[in-house]
C-alpha positions, -999 to 999 in steps of 0.1 A, spaced: -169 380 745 -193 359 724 -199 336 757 -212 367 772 -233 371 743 -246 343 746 -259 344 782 -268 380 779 -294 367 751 -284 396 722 -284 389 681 -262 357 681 -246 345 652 -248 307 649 -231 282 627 -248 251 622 -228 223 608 -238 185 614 -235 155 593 -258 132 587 -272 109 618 -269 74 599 -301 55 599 -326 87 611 -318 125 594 -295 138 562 -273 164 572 -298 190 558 -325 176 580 -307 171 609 -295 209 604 -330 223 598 -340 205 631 -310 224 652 -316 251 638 -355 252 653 -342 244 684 -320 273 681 -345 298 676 -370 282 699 -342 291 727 -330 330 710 -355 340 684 -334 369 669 -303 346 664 -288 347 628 -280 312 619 -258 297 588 -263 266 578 -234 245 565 -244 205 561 -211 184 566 -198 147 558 -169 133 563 -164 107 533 -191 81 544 -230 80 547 -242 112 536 -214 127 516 -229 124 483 -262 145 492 -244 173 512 -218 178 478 -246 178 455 -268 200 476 -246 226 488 -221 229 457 -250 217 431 -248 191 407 -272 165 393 -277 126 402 -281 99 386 -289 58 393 -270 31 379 -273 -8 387 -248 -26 404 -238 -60 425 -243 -49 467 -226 -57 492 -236 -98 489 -239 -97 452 -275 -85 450 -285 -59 424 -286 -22 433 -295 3 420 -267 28 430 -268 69 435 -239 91 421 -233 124 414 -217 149 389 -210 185 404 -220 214 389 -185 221 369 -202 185 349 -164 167 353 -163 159 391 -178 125 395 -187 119 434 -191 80 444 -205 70 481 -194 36 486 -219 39 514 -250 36 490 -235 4 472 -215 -18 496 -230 0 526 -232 -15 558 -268 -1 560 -276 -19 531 -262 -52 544 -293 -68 564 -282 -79 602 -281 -119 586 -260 -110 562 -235 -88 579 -207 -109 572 -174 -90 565 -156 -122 555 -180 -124 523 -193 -88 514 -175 -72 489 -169 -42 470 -170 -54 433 -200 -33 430 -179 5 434 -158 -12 406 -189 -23 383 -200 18 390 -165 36 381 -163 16 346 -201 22 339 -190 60 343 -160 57 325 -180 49 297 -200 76 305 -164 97 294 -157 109 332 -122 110 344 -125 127 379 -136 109 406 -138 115 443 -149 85 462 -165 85 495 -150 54 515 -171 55 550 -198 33 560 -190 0 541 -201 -33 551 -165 -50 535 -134 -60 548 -119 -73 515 -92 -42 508 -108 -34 476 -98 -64 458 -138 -70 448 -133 -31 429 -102 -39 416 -115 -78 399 -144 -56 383 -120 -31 367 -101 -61 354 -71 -66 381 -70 -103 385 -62 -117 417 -50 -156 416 -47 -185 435 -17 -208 440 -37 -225 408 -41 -190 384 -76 -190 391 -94 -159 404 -101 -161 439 -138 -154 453 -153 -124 471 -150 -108 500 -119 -112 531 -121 -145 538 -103 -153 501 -77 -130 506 -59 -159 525 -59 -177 490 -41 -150 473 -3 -157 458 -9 -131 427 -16 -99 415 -21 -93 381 -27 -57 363 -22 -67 326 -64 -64 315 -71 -32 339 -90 -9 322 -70 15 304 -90 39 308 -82 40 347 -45 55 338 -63 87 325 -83 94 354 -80 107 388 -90 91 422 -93 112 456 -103 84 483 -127 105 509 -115 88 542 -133 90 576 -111 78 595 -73 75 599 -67 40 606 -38 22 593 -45 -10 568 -38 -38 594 -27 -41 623 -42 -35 662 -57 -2 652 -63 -17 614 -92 -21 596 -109 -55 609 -99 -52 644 -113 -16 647 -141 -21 626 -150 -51 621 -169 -57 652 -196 -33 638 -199 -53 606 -206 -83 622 -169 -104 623 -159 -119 660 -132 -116 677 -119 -146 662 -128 -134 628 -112 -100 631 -81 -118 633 -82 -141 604 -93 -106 588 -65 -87 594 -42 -113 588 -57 -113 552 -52 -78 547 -13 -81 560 -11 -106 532 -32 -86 510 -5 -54 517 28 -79 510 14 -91 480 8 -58 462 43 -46 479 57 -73 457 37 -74 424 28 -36 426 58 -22 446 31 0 468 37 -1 502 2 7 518 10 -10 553 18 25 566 -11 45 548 -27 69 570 -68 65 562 -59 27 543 -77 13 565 -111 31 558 -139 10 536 -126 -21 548 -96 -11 533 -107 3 503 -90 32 505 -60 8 507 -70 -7 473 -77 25 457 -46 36 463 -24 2 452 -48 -8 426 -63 25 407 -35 51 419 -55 72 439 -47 94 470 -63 99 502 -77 127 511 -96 136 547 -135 132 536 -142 163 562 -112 185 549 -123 181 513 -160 186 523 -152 219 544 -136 234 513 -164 232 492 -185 245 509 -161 271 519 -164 265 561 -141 291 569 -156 319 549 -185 309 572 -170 307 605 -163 346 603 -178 371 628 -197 338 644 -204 336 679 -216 295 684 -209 268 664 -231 236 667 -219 204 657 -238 172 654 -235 132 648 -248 102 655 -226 89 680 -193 102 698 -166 84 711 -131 82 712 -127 74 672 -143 104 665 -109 123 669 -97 101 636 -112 123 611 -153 130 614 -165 162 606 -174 178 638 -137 174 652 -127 195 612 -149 220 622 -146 221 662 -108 228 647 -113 253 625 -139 270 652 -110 266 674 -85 291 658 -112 315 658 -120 310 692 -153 303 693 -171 278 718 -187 245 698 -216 227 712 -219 193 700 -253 176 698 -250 137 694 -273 108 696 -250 89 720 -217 95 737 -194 62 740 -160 53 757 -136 75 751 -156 103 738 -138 129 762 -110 133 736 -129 152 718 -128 183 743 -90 186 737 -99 192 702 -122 223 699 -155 207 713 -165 228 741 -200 213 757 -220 181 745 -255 172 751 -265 138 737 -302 128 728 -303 93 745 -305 92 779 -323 75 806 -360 93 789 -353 86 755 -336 53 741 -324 48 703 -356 30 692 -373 61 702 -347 86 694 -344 72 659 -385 72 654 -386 108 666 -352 121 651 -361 161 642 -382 164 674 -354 147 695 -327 166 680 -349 198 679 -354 190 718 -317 182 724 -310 215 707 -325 230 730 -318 216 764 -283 218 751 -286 255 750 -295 258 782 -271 238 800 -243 262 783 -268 294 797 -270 276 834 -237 262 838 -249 222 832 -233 209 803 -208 183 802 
């Protein structure tokens, strides 16, 4: 039924629920610009507009935006120990803290020379958490996507006052390549303060910890470690995981989303006794997706890039889900498609039309980001109305 309305042209009703495309459009731009090519295509169509995230870049905005809230800047260390000045948020209930680890130990942040996962760190997510402990919070979500670390939050966890020795008692250095060094974990001088708070990790992905599917051998290519490095990595990490098993009896080698930050979410978990949440699940309920998804007859998804990780917990497989048990048809409008990206059709996504092709590379796509998603939008449209899409 609602694919015949949509070829026969009458009053559709169209979700519109992208996250942010990293490096180009917020999710509230990118959504205003899919939404024009919407109308460009059916005029009369009804639209709802629901900006996602799914715990990385972008998360903080779309909370703040769409549940209100206020913001506010605070200086910290980044990702190689530069000052920051860092963007958090309180929602409108004035108790929920939200943290994007994205805008302080981001990997867009991190300039290509200094993409170095062995040495970034997360010490300044740490440095932020205390400052707003002072500041008499004691909720927290944090947004774990889109780091430029690989050092399993040990960098947070120094700055809350976890000390983390050497064979000598002295406190290691920063970032994954120390983690090798490591023979002690020590939780006498953490902030007490930490024990009367609350700390949801926002996870992008599922990926274990360690391991072939782990942390640095998943992501660490993208943050600028070798192969050779991705190995020393997550062998630092398995000792990272056996050392808080002993000193801290946690177990996080078999944490679904530990992985995620580097392994942040790992440390957040082990260190500050958080939980991890999925960043899109948590997302979708504030804004209250479902209530949206009623009586709709298109959904339209969009991202960055698609590929075979995007099954593991980004936003437009949440909502291709949740579009799914309605039955209603999602078209998904992405900057790039990668290996592996067919997965996603077993998982709600019905048609895809990507921006880059051989007319439009990424420089270009990236330059022109409404107009090429507006455009995409629209071609994208009418491959589902003539039978081309993918």
């Amino acid at each position: 039924m609602r694919i015949d309305r949509l070829h026969k042209g009458l009053e559709l009703r169209v979700l519109i629920a992208p996250q942010a495309f990293k490096g180009s459009l917020s999710a509230k731009e990118a959504a205003t610009a899919i939404a024009q090519g919407v109308l460009s295509v059916f005029p009369a169509a009804k639209l709802t507009i629901v900006p996602m995230a799914d715990g990385g870049d972008g998360t903080l905005q779309t909370l703040i935006e769409s549940v209100g809230g206020e913001y506010f800047e605070t200086p910290v260390s980044g990702p190689v120990g530069e000052k920051l000045n860092a963007i958090w948020g309180v929602l409108g209930d004035r108790e929920t803290v939200i943290i994007e680890t994205a805008t302080i130990c981001g990997l867009v942040l991190t300039p290509l020379a200094f993409r170095d996962p062995s040495r970034t760190t997360t010490r300044g997510v740490g440095e932020l958490i205390r400052h707003i402990l002072d500041q008499g919070y004691r909720q927290f979500i944090v947004g774990l996507g889109g780091t430029a670390t690989n050092d399993g939050g040990i960098g947070l966890a120094q700055a809350l006052g976890v000390r983390m020795l050497d064979r000598y008692g002295n406190e290691i250095k920063p970032g994954g390549r120390s983690l090798h060094a490591l023979r002690r974990i020590d939780r006498t001088d953490l902030d007490i303060r930490v024990a009367a708070s609350s700390f949801i990790g926002a996870v992008d992905v599922t990926n274990l910890l360690c391991g072939p599917k782990g942390a640095a051998m998943v992501y660490g290519p993208q943050k600028g470690a070798d192969p050779e490095m991705c190995v020393f990595l997550d062998r630092g990490l398995s000792r990272l995981a056996h050392i808080i098993y002993r000193d801290l009896g946690q177990d996080v080698r078999q944490l679904v989303g530990g992985g995620a930050g580097g392994g942040l979410a790992a440390g957040l978990v082990a260190f500050l006794g958080g939980r991890l949440q999925s960043g899109s699940d948590l997302v979708s309920k504030f804004v209250r997706l479902d209530n949206d998804l009623a009586g709709v007859d298109l959904v339209i998804v969009g991202e960055g890039s698609l590929d075979g990780q995007t099954v593991f917990g980004k936003s437009v497989i949440t909502v291709a889900h949740c579009a799914k048990q309605r039955e209603i048809p999602v078209l998904a409008i992405v900057g790039s498609v990668g290996e592996g990206y067919e997965e996603v059709f077993n998982h709600g996504i019905t048609w895809i039309r990507a921006i880059i092709d051989d007319k439009i590379d990424l420089n270009e796509a990236m330059e022109k980001g409404a107009f090429s998603l507006k455009r995409a939008t629209e071609q994208g449209l009418r491959d589902v109305l003539f039978g081309e899409g993918c």
